[in-house]
C-alpha positions in Angstrom: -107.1 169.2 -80.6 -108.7 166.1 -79.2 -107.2 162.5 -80.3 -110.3 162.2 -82.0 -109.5 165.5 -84.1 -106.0 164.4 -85.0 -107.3 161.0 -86.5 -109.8 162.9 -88.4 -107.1 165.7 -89.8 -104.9 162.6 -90.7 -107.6 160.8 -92.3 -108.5 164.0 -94.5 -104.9 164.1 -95.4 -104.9 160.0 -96.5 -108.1 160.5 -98.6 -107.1 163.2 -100.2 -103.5 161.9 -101.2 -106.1 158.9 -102.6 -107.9 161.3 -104.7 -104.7 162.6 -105.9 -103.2 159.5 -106.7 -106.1 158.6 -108.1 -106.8 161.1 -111.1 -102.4 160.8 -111.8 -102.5 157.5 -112.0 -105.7 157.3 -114.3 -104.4 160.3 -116.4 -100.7 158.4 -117.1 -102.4 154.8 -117.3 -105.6 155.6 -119.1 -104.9 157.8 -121.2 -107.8 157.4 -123.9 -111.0 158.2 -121.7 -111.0 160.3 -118.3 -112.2 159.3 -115.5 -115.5 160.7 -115.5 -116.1 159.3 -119.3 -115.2 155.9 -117.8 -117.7 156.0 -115.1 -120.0 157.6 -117.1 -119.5 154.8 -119.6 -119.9 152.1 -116.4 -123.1 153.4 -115.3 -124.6 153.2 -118.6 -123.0 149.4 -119.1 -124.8 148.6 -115.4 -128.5 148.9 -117.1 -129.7 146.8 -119.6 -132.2 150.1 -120.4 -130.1 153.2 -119.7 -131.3 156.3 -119.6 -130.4 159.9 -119.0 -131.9 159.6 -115.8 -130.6 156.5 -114.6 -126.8 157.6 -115.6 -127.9 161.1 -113.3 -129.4 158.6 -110.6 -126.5 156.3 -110.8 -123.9 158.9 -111.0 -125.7 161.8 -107.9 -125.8 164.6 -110.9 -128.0 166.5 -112.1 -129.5 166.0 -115.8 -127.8 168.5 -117.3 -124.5 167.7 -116.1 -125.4 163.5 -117.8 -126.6 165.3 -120.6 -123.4 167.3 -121.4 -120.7 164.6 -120.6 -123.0 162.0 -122.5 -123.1 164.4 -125.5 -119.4 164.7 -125.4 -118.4 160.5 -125.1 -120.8 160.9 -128.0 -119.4 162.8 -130.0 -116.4 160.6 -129.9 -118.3 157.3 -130.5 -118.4 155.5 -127.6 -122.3 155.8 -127.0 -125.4 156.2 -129.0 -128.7 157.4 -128.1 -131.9 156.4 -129.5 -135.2 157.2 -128.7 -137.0 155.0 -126.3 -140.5 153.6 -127.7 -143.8 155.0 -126.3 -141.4 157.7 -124.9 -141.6 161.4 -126.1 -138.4 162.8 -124.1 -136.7 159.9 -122.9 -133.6 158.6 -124.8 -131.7 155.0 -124.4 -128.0 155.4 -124.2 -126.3 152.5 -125.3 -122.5 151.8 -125.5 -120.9 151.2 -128.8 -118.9 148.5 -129.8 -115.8 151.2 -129.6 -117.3 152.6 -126.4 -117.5 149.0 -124.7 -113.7 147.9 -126.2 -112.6 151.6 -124.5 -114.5 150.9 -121.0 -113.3 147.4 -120.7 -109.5 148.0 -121.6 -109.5 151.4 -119.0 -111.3 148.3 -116.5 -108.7 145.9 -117.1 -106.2 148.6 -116.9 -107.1 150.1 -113.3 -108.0 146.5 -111.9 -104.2 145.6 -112.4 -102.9 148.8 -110.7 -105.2 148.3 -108.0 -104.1 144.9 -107.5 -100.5 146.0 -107.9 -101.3 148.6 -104.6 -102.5 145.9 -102.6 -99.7 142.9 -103.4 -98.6 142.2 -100.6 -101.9 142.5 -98.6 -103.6 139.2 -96.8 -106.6 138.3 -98.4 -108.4 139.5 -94.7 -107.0 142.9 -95.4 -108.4 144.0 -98.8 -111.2 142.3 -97.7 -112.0 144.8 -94.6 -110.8 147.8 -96.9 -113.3 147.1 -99.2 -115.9 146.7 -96.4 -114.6 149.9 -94.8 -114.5 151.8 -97.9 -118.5 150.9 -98.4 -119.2 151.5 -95.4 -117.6 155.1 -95.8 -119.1 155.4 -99.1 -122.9 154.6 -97.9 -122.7 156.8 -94.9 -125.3 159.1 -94.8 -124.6 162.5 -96.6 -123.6 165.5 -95.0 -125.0 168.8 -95.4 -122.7 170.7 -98.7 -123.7 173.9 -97.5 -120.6 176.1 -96.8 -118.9 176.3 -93.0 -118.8 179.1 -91.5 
C-alpha cells in the first residue's frame, strides 16, 4: 500500500465516522424532522418559486424520490403544494408557517452543535475546512457503477 493509499483508507475511515456522527447526532438533537425532511425543507426555502423539479435539481434525485418525501413532510404540515399558473403539471411547493418554525429551530439547533465541534478552532482553521469541504463536495462525480 503506497503512502498515498494509506491517506486515502484513513480519510474513508474519517468521512465515514462524519457521516455517522452525523445522522446520531441529528437523530438525538433533532428529533422532530430527519435529516432528509430538513434538507428537503432547505431546498424548497432556497427558491422563492419551488418546484418539484427544482427540490430534484437541488437535491441530485430523481422526481419520484422529491415526490414521495414531499408528499410525506406534507402530510405532516410542513409544506403545501399548489398549482403553478399557466402550468398543467407543475406544482409550487411552499413551506408552511409550521414547516418554516420546524426548519429554522432544527437550523438553529445543528448550527450550535457545529459550532460546539469547532470551539476551540482559529478562525483560519474552519475557514480552510469549509473551503476544503467545497472543494470535496464540487469535485467532479465519479462513475456509481459497481467495482469489480
Amino acid at each position: 500500500m503506497t503512502n498515498r493509499d494509506s491517506t486515502l483508507e484513513d480519510l474513508r475511515v474519517e468521512l465515514r465516522e462524519v457521516a455517522r456522527r452525523l445522522r446520531r447526532e441529528w437523530s438525538e438533537r433533532v428529533p422532530d424532522i430527519t435529516f432528509a425532511e430538513s434538507t428537503l425543507l432547505s431546498a424548497v426555502d432556497a427558491h422563492e418559486r419551488a418546484t418539484m423539479v427544482d427540490v430534484a435539481q437541488e437535491l441530485q434525485i430523481d422526481k419520484s424520490t422529491a415526490s414521495r418525501q414531499v408528499a410525506a413532510i406534507e402530510r405532516r404540515g410542513l409544506i403545501t403544494r399548489r398549482a403553478l399558473a399557466g402550468e398543467r403539471r407543475a406544482q409550487l411547493l411552499e413551506l408552511t408557517p409550521q414547516g418554516r418554525k420546524v426548519l429554522a429551530t432544527a437550523s438553529a439547533t445543528w448550527l450550535e452543535s457545529v459550532g460546539r465541534r469547532v470551539e476551540g478552532w482559529s478562525d483560519d482553521e474552519v475557514d480552510q475546512f469549509v473551503d476544503l469541504l467545497h472543494r470535496y463536495n464540487t469535485a467532479p462525480p465519479v462513475d456509481t457503477s459497481p467495482v469489480e
